[in-house]
N, C-alpha and C positions, 0 to 999 in steps of 0.2 A: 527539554524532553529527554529521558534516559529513555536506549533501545537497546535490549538486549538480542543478537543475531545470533543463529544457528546452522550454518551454512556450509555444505564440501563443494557446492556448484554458483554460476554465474547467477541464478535468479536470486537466492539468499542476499549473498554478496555485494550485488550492484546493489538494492536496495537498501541497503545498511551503508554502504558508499554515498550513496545520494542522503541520506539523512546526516553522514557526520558532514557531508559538502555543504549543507545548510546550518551547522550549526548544532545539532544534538549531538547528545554524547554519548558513543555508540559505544557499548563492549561485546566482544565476537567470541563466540566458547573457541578454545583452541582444539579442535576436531580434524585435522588436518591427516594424521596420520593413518583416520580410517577411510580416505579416499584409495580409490584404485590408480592412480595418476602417479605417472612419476612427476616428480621434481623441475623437469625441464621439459615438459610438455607445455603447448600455447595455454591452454584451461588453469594451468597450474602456476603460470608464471602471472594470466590475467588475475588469476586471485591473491597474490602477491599482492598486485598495482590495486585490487580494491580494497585491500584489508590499510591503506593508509586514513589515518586520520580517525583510526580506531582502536582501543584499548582492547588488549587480551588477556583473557583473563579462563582458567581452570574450570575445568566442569563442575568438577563439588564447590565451586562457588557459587552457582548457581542459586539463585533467592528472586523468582519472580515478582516476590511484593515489594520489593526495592527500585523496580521499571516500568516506566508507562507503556511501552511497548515492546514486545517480541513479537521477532520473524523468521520465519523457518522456512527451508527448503520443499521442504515435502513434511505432509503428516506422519510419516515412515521415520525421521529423521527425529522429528519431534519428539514421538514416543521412546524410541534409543536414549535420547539422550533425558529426557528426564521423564520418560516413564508416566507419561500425560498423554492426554487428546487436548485439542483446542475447548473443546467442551467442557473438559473436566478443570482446565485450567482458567475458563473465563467465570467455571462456576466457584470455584476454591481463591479465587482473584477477581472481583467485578471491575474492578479500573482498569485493571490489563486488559490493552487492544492487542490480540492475539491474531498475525496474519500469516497465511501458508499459502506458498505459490501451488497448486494443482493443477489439473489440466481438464477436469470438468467441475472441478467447484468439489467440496468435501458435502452437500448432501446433492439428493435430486437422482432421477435415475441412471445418470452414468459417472455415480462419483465412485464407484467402487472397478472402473474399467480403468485396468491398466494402459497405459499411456506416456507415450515420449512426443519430445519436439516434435519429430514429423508427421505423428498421428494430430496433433493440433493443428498443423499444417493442411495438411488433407481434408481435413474436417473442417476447416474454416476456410476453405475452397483459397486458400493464400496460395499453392503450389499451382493450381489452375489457374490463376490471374498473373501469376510469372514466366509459364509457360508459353508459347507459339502455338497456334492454329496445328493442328493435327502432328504434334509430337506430344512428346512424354510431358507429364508436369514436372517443373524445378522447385527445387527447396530453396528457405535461405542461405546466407551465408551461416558458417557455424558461429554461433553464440546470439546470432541476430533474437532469436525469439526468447533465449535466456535473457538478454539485459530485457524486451520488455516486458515479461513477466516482473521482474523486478521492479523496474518503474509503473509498472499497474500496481503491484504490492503495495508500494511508498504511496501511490496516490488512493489508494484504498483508506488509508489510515483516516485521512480526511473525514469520508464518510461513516468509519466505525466512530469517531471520536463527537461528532455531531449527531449520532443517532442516539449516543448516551444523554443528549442535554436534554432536561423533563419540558415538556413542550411543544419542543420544535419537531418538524415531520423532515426526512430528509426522502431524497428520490433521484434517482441514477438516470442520465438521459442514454448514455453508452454502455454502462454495466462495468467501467474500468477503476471509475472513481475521478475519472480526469475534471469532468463537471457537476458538483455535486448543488443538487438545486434546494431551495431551503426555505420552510416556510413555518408557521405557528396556527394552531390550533384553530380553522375557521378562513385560512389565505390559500390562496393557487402557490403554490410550489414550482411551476415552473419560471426556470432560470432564476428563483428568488425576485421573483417582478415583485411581489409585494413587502419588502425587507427591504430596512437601509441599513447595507453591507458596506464594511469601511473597515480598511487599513491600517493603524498609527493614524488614524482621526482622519483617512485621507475618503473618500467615498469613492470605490467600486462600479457601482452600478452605472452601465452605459448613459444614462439622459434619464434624472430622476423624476423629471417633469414630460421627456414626449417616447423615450426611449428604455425604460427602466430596470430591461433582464442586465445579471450579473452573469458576466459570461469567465469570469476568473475566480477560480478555487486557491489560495495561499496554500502550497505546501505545510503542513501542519510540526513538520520536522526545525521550522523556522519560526515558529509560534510561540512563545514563551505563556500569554493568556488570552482570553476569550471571553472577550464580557458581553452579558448576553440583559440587554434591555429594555425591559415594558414601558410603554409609554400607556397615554390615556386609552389610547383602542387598540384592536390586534392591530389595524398596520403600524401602530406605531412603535412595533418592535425596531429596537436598532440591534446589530453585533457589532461589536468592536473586535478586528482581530489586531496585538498587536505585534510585529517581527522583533525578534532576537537582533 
């Protein structure tokens, strides 16, 4: 799987880290200069340590129909840099899985409110469950909620790359993409109870006979192909995922 990353902050980054950690072969636009950070700042040196196991490569080389996936920091950055929406790119591109970390989602009614780490914090009452009884709320540590934006990014892919297959229905049990449930045309979807999901020919699902949700999603960064097969009735769909 090529990714191509767009990144001056930890959520881009980590996630384009954890996909070349699996295996894909990740190229990162060199944008580095237009960060506000110096050089020897913690933010700047952790981007350093994620940009390993990643190719760099020029802005005007930029050629989306060459990658199955990009992922960008923010919609803001996106458009900078090549002068797109994700909309307009997934319409000018249909195979490109196009992910951007936000902080209320890019539609819906609060995707146009500006927003940082702490306002996600606060709103997803994280700063009042770390808090004490009648003091102030605590935030996390700094980068805490950049890496997992990140890693919800990378595990999204999953589900944008599955909801492409003709047939198959997919459905979010979290909203993160961590468990992505799976079913065809006429089956329950949850946990893929009705699917036989399998690994390198290896079978997934908990107890095919008393126990049958699939409670493991494969990182899709480690996925080289995806065979996707009918049997004589809808449950006798199988998938094959197999690892790089």
């Amino acid at each position: 799987m090529r990714v191509l990353e767009l990144s001056t902050d930890i959520g881009g980054a980590y996630c384009g880290w954890l996909f070349a950690s699996l295996g894909a072969e990740v190229a990162r636009v060199a944008i580095e200069d237009r960060t506000w950070r110096s050089s020897g700042s913690p933010i700047a040196l952790g981007l350093a340590y994620l940009a390993q196991g990643k190719r760099t490569c020029d802005v005007r080389e930029i050629d989306p129909s060459s990658y199955d996936v990009l992922v960008a920091d923010s919609e803001e950055l996106l458009h900078e840099v090549t002068g797109e929406t994700p909309a307009s790119l997934s319409q000018r591109h249909p195979r490109l899985v196009v992910g951007v970390c936000s902080t209320f989602g890019l539609t819906g009614p609060n995707a146009e409110v500006p927003a940082v780490a702490l306002d996600a914090q606060a709103v997803s009452a994280v700063a009042w469950a770390l808090g004490e009884p009648d003091r102030e709320p605590l935030s996390l540590p700094v980068g805490v909620l950049e890496h997992q934006s990140g890693a919800n990014l990378a595990a999204n892919v999953s589900r944008m790359i599955f909801a492409r297959i003709p047939g198959v229905n997919v459905w979010e049990m979290d909203g993160a993409g961590t468990q992505v449930n799976i079913g065809t045309r006429g089956t329950d979807t949850h946990r893929s109870i009705e699917m036989n999901m399998r690994q390198n020919g290896y079978n997934t699902n908990s107890d095919m006979f008393g126990y049958p949700e699939d409670h493991y999603t494969p990182p899709m960064q480690a996925i080289s192909e995806i065979q996707y097969v009918r049997g004589s009735a809808a449950r006798g769909v199988l998938i094959y995922q197999k690892a790089l």
